[in-house]
Rosetta silent file (secondary structure, phi, psi, omega in degrees, C-alpha in Angstrom):
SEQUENCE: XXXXXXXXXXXXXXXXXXXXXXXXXXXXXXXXXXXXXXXXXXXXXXXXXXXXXXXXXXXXXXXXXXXXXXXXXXXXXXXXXXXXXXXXXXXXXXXXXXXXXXXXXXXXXXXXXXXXXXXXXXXXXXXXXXXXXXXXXXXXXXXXXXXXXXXXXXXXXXXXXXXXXXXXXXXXXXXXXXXXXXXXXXXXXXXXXXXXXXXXXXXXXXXXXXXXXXXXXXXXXXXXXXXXXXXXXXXXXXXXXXXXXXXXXXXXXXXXXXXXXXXX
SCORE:     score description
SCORE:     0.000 S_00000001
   1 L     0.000  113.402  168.589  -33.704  -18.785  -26.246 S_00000001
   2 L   -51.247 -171.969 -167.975  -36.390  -17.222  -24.141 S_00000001
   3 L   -94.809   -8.480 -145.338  -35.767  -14.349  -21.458 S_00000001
   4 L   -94.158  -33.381 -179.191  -36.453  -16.592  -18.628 S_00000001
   5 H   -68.110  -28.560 -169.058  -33.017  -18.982  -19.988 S_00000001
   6 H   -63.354  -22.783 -162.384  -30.752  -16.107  -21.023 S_00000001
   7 H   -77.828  -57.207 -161.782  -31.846  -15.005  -16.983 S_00000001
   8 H   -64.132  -35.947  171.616  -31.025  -18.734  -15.658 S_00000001
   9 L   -79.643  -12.373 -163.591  -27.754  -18.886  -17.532 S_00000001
  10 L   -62.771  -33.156  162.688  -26.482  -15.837  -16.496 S_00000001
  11 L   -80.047  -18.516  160.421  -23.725  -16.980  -14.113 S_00000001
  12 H     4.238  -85.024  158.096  -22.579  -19.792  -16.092 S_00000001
  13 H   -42.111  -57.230  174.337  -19.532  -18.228  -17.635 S_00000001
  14 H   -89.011   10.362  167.525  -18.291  -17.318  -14.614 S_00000001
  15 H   -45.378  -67.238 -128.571  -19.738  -20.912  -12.793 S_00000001
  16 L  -103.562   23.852 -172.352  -17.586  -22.814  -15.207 S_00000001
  17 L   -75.438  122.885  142.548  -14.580  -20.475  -15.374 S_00000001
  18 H   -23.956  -30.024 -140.781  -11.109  -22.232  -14.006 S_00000001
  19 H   -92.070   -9.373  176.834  -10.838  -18.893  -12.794 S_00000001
  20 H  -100.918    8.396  157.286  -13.481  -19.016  -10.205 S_00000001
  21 L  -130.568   65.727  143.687  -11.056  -22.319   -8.083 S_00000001
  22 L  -113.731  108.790 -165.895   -8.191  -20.850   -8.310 S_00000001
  23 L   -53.973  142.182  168.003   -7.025  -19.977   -4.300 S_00000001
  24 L  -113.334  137.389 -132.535   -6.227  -16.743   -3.833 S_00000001
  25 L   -95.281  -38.934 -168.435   -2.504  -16.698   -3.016 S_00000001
  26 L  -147.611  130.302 -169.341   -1.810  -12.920   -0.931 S_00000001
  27 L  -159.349   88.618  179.838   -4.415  -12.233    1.342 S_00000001
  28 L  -105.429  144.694  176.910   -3.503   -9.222    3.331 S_00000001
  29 L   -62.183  167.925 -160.986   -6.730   -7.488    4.803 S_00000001
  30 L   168.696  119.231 -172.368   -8.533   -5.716    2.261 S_00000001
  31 L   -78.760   -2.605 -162.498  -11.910   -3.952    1.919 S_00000001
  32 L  -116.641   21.740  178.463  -11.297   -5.181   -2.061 S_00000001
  33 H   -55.506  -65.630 -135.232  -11.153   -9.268   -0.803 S_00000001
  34 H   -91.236   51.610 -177.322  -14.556  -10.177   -2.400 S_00000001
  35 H  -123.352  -33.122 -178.421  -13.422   -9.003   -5.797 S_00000001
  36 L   -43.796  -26.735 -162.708  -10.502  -11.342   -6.207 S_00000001
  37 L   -87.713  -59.437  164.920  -11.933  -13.947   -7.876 S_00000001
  38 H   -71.159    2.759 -165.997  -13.578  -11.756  -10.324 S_00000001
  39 H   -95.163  -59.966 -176.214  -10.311   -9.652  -10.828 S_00000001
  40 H   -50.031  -63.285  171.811   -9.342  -13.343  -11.708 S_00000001
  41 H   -53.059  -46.088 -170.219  -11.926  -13.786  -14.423 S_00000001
  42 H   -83.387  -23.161  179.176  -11.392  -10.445  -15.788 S_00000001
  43 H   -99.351  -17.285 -175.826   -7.452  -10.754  -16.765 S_00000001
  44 H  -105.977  -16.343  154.212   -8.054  -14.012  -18.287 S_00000001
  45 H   -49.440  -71.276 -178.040  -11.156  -12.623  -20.659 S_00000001
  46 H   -64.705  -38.997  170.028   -9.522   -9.083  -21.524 S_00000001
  47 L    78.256   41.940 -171.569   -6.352  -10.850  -21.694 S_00000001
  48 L   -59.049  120.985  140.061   -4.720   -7.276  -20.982 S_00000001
  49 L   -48.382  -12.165 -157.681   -1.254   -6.159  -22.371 S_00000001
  50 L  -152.427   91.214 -177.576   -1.251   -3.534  -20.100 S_00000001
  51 E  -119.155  151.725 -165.344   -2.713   -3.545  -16.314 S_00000001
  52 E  -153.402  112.804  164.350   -2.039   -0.249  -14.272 S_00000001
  53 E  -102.711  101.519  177.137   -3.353    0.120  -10.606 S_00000001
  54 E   -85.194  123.594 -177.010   -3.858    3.526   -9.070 S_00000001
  55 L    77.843   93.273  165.994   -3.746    3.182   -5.028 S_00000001
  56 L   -83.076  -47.959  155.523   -2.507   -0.150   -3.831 S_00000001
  57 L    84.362 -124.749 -162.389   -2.036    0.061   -0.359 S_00000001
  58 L  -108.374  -24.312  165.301   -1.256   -3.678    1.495 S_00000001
  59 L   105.428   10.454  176.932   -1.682   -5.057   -2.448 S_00000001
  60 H   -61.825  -30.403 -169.759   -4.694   -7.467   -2.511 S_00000001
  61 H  -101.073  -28.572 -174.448   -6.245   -6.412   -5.657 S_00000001
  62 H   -66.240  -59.789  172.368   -2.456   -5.987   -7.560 S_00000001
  63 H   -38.015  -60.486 -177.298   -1.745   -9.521   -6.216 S_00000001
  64 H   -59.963  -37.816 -147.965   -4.700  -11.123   -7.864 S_00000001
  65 H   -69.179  -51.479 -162.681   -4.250   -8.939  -11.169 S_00000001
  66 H   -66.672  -26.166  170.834   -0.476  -10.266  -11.045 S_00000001
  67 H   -64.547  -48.917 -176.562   -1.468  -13.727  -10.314 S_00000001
  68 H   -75.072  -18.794  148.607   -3.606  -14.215  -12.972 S_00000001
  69 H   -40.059  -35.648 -151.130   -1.310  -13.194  -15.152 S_00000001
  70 H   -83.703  -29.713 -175.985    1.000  -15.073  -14.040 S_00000001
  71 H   -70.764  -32.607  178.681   -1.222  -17.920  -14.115 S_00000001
  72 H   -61.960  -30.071 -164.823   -2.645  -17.388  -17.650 S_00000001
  73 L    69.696   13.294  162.449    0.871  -16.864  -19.156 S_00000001
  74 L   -37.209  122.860  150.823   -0.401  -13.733  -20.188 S_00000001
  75 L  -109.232  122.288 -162.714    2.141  -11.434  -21.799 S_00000001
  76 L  -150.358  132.566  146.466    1.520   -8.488  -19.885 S_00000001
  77 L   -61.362   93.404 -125.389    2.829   -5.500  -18.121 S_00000001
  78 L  -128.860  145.315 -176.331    1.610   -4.570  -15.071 S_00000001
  79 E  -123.249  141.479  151.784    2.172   -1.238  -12.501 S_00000001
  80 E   -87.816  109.280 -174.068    1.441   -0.435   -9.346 S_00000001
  81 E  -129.918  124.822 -168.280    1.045    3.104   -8.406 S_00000001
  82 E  -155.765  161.437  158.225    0.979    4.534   -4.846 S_00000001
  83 L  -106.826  -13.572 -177.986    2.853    6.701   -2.726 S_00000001
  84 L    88.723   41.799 -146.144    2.444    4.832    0.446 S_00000001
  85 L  -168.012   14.841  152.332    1.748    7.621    2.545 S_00000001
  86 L    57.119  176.887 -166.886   -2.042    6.935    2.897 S_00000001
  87 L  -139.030 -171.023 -176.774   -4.930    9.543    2.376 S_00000001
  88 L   -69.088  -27.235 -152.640   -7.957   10.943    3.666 S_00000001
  89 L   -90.304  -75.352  176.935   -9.783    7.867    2.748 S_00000001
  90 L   -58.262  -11.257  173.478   -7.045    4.972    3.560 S_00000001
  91 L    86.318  151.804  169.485   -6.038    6.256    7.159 S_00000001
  92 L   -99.216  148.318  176.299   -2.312    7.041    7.779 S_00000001
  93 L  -140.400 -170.972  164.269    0.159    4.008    8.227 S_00000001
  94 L   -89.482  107.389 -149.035    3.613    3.003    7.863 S_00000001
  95 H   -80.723  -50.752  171.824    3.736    3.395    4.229 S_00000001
  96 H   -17.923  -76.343  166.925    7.129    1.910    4.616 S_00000001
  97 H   -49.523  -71.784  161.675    6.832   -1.285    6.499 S_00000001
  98 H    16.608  -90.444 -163.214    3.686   -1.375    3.753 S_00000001
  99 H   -49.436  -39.832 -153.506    5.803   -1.328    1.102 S_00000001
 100 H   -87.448  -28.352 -178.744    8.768   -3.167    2.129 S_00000001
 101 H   -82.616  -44.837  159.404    6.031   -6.103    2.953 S_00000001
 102 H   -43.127  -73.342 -156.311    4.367   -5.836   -0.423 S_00000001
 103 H   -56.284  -41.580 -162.433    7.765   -6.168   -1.866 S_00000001
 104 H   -67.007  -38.220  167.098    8.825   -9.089   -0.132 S_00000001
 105 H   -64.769  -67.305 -167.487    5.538  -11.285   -2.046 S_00000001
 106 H   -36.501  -53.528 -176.544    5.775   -9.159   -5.001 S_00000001
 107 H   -52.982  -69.564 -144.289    9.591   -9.352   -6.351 S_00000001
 108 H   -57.462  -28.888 -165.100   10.588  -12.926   -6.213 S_00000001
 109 H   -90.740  -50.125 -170.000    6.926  -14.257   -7.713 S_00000001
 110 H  -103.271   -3.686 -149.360    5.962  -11.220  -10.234 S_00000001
 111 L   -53.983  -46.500 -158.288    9.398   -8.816  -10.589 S_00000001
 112 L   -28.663  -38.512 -139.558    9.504  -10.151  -14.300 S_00000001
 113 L  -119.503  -50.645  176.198    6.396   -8.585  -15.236 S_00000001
 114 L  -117.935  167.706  141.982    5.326   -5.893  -12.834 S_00000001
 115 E  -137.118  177.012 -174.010    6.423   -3.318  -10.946 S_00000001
 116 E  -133.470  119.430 -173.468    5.496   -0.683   -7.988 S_00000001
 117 E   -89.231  117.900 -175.787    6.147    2.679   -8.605 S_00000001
 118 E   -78.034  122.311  175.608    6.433    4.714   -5.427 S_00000001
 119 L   156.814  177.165 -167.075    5.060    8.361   -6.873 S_00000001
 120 L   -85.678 -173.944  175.986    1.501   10.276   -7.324 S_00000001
 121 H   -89.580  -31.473  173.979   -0.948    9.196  -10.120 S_00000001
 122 H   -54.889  -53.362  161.930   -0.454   12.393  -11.834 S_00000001
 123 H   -14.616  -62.604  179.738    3.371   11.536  -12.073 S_00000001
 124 H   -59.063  -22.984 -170.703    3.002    8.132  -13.265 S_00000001
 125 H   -60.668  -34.162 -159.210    0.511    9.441  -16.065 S_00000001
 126 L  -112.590   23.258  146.149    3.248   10.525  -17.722 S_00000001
 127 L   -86.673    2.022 -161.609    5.050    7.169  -18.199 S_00000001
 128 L  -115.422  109.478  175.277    2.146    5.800  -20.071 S_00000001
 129 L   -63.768  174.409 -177.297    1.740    6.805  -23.805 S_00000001
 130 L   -91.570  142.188 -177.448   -2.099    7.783  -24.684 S_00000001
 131 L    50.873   65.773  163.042   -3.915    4.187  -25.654 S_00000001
 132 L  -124.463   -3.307 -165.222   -1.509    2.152  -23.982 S_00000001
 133 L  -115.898  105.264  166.124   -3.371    0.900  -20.742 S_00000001
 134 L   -52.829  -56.816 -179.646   -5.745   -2.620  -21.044 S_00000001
 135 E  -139.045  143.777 -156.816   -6.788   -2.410  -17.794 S_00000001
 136 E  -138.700  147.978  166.985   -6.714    0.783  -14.863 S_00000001
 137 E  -142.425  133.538 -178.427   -8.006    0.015  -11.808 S_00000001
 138 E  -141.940  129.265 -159.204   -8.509    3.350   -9.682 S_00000001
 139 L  -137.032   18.970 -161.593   -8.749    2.961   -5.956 S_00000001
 140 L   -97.828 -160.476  177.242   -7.102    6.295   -4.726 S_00000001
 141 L   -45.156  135.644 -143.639   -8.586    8.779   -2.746 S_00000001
 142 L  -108.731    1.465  177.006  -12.273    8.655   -2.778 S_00000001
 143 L   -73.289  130.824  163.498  -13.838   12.254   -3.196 S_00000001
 144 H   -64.030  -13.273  160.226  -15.533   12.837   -6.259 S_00000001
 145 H   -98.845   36.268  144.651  -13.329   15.299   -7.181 S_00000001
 146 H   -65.244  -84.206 -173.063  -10.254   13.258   -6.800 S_00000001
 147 H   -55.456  -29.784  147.824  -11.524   10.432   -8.369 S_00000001
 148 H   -35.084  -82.167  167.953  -12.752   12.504  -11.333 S_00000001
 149 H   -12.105  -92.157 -170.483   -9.366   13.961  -11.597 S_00000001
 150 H   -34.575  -60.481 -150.219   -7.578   10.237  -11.924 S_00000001
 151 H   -51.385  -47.563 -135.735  -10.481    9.468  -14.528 S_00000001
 152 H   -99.187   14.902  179.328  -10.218   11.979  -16.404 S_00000001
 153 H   -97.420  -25.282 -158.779   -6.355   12.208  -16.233 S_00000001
 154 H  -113.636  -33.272 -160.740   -6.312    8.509  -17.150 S_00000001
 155 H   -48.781  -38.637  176.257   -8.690    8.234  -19.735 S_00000001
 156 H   -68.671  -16.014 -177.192   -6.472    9.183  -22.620 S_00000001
 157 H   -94.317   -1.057 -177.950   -4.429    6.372  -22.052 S_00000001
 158 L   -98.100  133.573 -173.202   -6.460    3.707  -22.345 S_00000001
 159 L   -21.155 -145.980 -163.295   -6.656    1.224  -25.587 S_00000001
 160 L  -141.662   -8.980  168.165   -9.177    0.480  -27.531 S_00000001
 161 L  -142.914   45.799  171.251   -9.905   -2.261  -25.874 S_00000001
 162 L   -65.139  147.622  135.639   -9.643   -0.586  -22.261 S_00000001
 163 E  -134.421  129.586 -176.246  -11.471   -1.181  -19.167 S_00000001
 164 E  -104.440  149.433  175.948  -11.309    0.609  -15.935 S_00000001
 165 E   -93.324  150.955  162.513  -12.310   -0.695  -12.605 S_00000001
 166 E  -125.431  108.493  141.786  -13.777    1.835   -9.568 S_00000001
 167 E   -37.380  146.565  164.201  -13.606    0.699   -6.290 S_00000001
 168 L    59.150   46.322  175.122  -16.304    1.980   -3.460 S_00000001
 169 L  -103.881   29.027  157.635  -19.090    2.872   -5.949 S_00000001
 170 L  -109.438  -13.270 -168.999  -21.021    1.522   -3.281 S_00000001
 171 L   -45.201  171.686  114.789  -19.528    3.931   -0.354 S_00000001
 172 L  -142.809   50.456 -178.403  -22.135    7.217   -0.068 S_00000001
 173 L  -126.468 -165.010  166.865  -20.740    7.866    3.552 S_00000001
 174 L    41.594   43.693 -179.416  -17.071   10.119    4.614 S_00000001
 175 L    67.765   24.948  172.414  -17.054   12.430    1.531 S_00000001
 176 L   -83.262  114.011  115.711  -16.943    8.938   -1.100 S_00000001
 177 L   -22.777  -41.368 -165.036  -17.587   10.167   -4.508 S_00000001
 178 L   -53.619  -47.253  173.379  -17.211    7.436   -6.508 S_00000001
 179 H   -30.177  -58.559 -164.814  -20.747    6.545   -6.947 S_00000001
 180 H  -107.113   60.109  123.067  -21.599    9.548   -8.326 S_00000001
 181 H   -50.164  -64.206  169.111  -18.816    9.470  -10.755 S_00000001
 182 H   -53.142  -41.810 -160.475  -19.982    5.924  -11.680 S_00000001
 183 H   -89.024  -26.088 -173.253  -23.622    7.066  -12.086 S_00000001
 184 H   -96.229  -69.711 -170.081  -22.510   10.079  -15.010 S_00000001
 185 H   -21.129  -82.141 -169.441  -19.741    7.310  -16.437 S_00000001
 186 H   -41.067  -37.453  178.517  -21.481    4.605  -16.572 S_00000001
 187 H   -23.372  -41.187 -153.443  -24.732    5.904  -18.766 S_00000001
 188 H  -113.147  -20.021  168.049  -23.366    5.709  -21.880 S_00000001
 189 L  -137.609 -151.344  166.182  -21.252    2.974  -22.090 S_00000001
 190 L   -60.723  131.527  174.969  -20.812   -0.997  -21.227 S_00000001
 191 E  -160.225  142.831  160.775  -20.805   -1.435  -17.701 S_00000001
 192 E  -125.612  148.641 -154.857  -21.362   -3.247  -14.618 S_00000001
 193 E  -113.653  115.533  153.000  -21.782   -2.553  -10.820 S_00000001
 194 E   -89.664 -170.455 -176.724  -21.219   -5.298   -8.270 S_00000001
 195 L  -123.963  -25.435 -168.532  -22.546   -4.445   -4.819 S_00000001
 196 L  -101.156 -165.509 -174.027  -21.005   -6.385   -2.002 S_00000001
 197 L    46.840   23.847  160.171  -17.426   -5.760   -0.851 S_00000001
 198 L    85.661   17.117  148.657  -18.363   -1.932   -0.774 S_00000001
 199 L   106.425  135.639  170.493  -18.759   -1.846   -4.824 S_00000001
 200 E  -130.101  155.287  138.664  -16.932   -2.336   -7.776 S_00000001
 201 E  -141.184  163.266 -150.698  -17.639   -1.292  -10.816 S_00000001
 202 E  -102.240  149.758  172.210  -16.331   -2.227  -14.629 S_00000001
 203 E  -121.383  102.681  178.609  -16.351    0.279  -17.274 S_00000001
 204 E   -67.716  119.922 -173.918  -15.777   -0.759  -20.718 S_00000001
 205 L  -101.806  -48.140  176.794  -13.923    2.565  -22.429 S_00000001
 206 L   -56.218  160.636  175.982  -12.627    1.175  -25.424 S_00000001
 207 L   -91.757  -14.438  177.051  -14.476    0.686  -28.819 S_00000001
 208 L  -108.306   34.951 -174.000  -12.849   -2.937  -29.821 S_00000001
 209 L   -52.254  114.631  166.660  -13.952   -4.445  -26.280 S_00000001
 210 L   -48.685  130.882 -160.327  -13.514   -8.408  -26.585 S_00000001
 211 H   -64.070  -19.212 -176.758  -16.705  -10.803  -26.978 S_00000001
 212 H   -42.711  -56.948 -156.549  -15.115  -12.704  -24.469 S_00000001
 213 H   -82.112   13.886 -161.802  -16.332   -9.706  -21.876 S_00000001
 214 H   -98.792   -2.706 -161.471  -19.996   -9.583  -23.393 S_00000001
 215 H   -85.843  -33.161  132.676  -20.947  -12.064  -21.175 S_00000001
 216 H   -37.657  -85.554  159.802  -20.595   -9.597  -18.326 S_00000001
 217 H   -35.771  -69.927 -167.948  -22.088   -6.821  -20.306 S_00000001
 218 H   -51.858  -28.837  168.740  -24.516   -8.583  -21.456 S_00000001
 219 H  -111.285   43.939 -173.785  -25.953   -9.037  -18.223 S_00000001
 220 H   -75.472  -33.746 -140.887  -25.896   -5.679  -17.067 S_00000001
 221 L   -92.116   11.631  177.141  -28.939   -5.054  -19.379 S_00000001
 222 L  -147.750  146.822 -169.722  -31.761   -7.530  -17.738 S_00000001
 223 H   -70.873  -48.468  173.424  -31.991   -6.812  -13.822 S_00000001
 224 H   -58.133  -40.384  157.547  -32.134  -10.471  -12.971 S_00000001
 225 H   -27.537  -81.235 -158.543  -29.308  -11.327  -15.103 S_00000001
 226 H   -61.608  -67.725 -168.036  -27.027   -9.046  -13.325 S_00000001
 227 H   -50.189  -45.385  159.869  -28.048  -10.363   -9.804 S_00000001
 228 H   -31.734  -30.507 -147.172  -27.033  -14.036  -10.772 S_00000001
 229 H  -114.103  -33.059  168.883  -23.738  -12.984  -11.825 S_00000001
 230 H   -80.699   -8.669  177.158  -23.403  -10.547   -8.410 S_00000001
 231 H   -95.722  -14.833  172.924  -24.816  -13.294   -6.258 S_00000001
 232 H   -96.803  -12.967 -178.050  -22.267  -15.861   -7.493 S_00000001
 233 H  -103.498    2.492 -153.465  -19.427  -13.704   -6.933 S_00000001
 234 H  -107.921  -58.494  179.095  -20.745  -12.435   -3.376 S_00000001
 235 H   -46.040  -59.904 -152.320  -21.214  -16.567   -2.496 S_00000001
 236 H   -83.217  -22.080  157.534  -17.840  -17.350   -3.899 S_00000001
 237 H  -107.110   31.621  162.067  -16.089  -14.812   -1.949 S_00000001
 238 H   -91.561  -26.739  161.401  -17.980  -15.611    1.455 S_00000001
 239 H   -26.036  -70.333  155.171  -16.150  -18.798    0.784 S_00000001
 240 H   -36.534  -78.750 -161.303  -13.062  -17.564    0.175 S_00000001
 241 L  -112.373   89.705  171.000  -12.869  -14.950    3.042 S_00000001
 242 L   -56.576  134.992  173.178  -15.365  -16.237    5.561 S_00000001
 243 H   -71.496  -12.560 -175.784  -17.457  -13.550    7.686 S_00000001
 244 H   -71.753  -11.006 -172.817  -17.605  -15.570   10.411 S_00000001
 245 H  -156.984   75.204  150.663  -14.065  -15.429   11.023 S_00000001
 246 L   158.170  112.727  158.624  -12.231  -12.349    9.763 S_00000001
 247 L    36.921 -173.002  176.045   -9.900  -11.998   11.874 S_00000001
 248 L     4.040  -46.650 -135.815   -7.565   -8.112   10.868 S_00000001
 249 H   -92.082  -70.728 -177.872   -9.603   -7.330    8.179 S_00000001
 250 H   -36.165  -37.168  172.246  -12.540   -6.183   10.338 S_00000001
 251 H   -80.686  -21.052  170.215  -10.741   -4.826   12.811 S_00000001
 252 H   -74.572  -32.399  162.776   -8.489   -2.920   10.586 S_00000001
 253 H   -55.921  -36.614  176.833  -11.610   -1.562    8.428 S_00000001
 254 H   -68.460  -36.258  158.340  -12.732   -0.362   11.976 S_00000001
 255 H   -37.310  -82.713  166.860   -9.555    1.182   12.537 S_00000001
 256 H   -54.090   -1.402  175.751  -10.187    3.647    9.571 S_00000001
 257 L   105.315   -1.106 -159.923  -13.015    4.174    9.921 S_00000001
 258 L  -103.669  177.543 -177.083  -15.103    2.823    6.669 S_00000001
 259 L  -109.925  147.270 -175.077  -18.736    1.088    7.527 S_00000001
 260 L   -88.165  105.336 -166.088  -18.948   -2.318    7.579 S_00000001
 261 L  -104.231   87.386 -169.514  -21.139   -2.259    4.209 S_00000001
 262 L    52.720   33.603 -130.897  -21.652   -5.828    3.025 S_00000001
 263 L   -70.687  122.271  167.563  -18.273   -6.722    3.764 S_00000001
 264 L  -119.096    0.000    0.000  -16.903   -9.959    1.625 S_00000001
């Protein structure tokens, strides 16, 4: 196979995925919408025992994580970790009402499986044996040295077949860190950046990472590659969450303050 098919093919896997038409189900505003899909993709690849989210907030990225479990029939355990009580980053709200709203999707559809731990991330750390965590997603407070911290606070726990997500490695405005967090992280091991929806990017940590996920990886490594597979997931969630119309979540990102950075 020449360079020009492996380039052409690159979105493919996730084209043909189930997992890219499956409606996403809790849709609360959320600078983390145009991620959903792939969040979707990504639990039924790794196939995680273990998914653990630091900073949830109104719950759009925990909601996809729990749906596709739930949809996969994955068996898997999955946490929420937050205190509700907002940051520098998330704006203060009524962590309550939050929560209590959160709750009201969450129990009846996911209780089996997950839960949401009201408590800091250092706290939580120390419910979690070391190489116990599939998948971390860390979304907290957004300075690099916050977001350090959580890595490097988290790091021991994850498998051998770990991956952590970073929200806002696209950010470089209000004291956001993450980038260059991402940019020392990333160097050394499998990884991929998307770009729209203010950045995500995947970090493979473990050493027994599934082939399932090389398809990702793999197109980290040719520039062209990589934009197919960020241009199909940036299309598929202006679908999803049109810009022309929408509605709270722009005006609530304006509330807090973030820039409207390629917003999906």
């Amino acid at each position: 196979m020449n360079s020009h098919s492996i380039i052409a093919d690159a979105a493919e896997p996730f084209r043909s995925s189930p997992t890219a038409r499956w409606p996403v189900e809790f849709r609360p505003w959320s600078a983390w919408c145009g991620h959903a899909q792939f969040a979707f993709w990504l639990v039924e690849a790794l196939r995680p025992r273990s998914i653990v989210e630091l900073g949830t907030h109104f719950g759009l990225s925990y909601m996809a994580f729990c749906q596709a479990v739930n949809t996969t029939g994955i068996d898997a355990a999955c946490t929420a970790v937050d205190t509700w009580e907002g940051d520098a980053h998330a704006g203060t709200y009524d962590g309550d009402a939050v929560l209590s709203a959160l709750k009201a999707a969450h129990d009846p559809a996911y209780g089996r499986f997950s839960r949401l731990m009201r408590t800091t991330f250092d706290q939580a750390a120390a419910s979690f044996a070391d190489g116990s965590v599939d998948l971390l997603h860390i979304d907290g407070l957004h300075s690099y040295e916050a977001v350090r911290h959580d890595y490097e606070t988290w790091l021991p726990k994850m498998s051998d077949r770990g991956v952590i997500l970073f929200h806002d490695t696209e950010v470089r405005e209000r004291n956001f860190g993450v980038h260059r967090l991402w940019a020392e992280v990333s160097k050394d091991r499998p990884s991929f950046n998307f770009t729209h929806s203010y950045g995500l990017g995947v970090l493979g940590t473990g050493d027994a990472l599934p082939r399932t996920l090389s398809p990702l990886f793999d197109a980290a490594k040719d520039p062209h590659a990589a934009a197919d597979v960020r241009n199909f997931y940036s299309a598929l969630a202006d679908r999803t969450f049109p810009p022309e119309n929408p509605g709270p979540l722009r005006r609530a990102l304006s509330w807090i303050g973030l820039p409207r950075l390629g917003l999906r």
